[in-house]
Structure formats: structure tokens, C-alpha cells
C-alpha positions in Angstrom: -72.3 85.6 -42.7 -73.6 82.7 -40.3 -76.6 81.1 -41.0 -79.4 80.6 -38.2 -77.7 77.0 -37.7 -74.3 78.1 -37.4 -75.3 80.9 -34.4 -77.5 78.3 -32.3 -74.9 75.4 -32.8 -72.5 77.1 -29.9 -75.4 77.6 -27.8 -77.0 73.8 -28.2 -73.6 72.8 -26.4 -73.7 75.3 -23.2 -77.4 73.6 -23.2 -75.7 69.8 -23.5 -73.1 71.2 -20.6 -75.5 72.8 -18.1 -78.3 70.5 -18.5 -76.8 67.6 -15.8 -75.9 70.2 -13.5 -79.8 71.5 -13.9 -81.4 67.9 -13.6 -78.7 67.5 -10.2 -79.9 70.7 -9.1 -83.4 70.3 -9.0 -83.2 66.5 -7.7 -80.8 66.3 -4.9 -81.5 62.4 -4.8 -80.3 62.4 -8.5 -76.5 63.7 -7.5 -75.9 61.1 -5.0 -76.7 58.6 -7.8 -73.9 57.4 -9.7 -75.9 55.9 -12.8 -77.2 58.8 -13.4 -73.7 61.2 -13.1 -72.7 58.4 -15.7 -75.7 58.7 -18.1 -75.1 63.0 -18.2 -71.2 63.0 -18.6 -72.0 60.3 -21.7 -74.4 62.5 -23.1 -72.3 65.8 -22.5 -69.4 64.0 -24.2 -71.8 63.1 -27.0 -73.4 66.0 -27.6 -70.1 67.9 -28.3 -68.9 65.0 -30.3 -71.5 65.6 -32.7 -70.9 69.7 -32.3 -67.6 69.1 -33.1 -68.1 66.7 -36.4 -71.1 69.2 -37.6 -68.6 72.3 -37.6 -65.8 70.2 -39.1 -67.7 69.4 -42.3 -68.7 72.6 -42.0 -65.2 73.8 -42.3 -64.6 71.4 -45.5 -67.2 72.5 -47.1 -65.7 76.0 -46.8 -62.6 75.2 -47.8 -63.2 73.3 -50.3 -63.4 77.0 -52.9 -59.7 78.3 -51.2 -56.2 77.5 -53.2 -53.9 75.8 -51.1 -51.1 77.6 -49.6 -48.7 75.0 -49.4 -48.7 71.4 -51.1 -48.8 69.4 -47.6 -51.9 71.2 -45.9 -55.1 69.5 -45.9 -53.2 65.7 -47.3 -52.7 62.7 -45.4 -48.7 63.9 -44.9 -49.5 66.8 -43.1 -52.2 64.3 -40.6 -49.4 61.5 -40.3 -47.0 64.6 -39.2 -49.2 65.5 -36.7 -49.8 62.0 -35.7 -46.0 61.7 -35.3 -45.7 64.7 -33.1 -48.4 63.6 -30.8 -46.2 60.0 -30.7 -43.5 61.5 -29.9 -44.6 63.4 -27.0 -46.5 60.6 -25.5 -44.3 58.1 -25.6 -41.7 60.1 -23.9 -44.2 61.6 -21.6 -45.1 57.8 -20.8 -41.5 56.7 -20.4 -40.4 60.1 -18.1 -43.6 59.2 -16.0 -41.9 55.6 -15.7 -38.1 56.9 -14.9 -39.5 59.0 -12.2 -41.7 56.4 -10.8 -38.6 53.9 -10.4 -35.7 57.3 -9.3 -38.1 59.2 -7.0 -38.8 56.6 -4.1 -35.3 55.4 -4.0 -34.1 58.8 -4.5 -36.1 59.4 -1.4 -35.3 56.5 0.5 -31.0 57.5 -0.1 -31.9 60.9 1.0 -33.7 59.4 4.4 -30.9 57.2 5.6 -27.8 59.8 4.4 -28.5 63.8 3.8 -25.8 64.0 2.3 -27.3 62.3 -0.9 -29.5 64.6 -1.9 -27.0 65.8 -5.1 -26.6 62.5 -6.1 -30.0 61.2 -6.0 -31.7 64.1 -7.6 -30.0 64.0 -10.8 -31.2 60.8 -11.3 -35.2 62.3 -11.2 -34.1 64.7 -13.1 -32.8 62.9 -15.8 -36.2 61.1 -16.1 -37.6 64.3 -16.5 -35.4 65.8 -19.4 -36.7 62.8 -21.2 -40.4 63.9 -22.0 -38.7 67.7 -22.7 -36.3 66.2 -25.5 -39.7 64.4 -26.8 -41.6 67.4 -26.6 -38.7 69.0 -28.3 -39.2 66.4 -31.2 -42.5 67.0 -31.4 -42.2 70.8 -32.1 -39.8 70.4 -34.8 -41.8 67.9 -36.1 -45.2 70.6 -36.5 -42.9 73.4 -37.9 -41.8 71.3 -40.6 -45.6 70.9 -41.4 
């Protein structure tokens, strides 16, 4: 059963949400100020950083009476496997986002002087693009081996 903590936790972070749009609400001079948009997303983002650290040790401390399942959950393995997967995609998404940053304006500038381009220059975009799936590819047979 949740304790009195546990049941007002979720509803201390709705407050941390809702409270800039409250304070911009009730000062209209307050929303055209950027310090102060600044000052309530820091504190939003704070709030739930501490919401989210306080239910994680929660969650240890729970866990701490179950048998493991397998041998790898809960280690550092099973963290650096994750770590790897999120690598993985990325660094692929980074490097697609870079292919199709070079192919798609010159893809578009072959297209403009001769139509008859178009099947040639879109393969190249393309290719840039099947790079981030084979990395997200990776990625997911990297978390089922977890």
C-alpha cells in the first residue's frame, strides 16, 4: 500500500508544472519577461529532477527483498548495454542528420536545373536516411540481448 508520501509525490509535480503558467497568468507583465520564463522552466526541470531521484531510491529500496530474475539485471553490464544502445542510435541519428544535410540541397539543386534527376538524386537522401535505421536496428538487438 502507498504511504501518505508516495500518493502526494505525483501531485507536488502537477503543482511544479502549473505553477509558472499560474504566476504568467495572474501577471501579464511577468510573460513578456524572459528572466522570469527562464527562472520557472529551471525550477520545473528541478522540481521533477528531484521527483524523479525520490521515486528511484524508492524503487531500490523495494527491490532490494526480490531474487533476481536473471544474472545481468540491476549490474553495471546491463547499464553499459543500455548505454550502448542509446550510442548507437545517436551516433547514427547524428551522422543520417549529416548525410542528409550535405544530399538534400544538391539533390534539390540537380532536380531544379534537370527533372529528369529526380531518381538519381533521391537515392542519395535516402541512403542518408537508411543510416540512422540500421543504427536503430543495432540498438534494438543490443536491449534484447539485455
Amino acid at each position: 500500500m502507498l504511504s501518505i508520501f508516495e500518493m502526494f509525490l505525483p501531485l507536488i509535480a502537477v503543482v511544479l508544472a502549473i505553477l509558472p503558467l499560474i504566476i504568467m497568468a495572474r501577471n501579464p507583465e511577468a510573460s513578456k519577461n524572459g528572466k522570469v520564463k527562464l527562472i520557472s522552466q529551471t525550477s520545473i526541470f528541478a522540481g521533477v529532477f528531484v521527483l524523479a531521484m525520490v521515486f528511484q531510491l524508492n524503487q531500490f529500496s523495494l527491490a532490494a527483498g526480490e531474487v533476481a530474475v536473471n544474472a545481468i539485471t540491476g549490474t553495471n553490464a546491463q547499464g553499459l548495454g543500455f548505454l550502448a544502445a542509446a550510442l548507437a542510435t545517436s551516433a547514427s541519428a547524428i551522422g543520417a542528420g549529416i548525410a542528409v544535410a550535405a544530399a538534400a540541397p544538391a539533390a534539390i539543386g540537380a532536380i531544379s536545373e534537370n527533372s529528369e534527376n529526380f531518381g538519381k538524386a533521391i537515392i542519395f537522401v535516402a541512403l542518408g536516411e537508411g543510416v540512422a535505421i540500421y543504427g536503430l536496428l543495432i540498438s534494438i538487438l543490443i536491449i534484447n540481448k539485455l
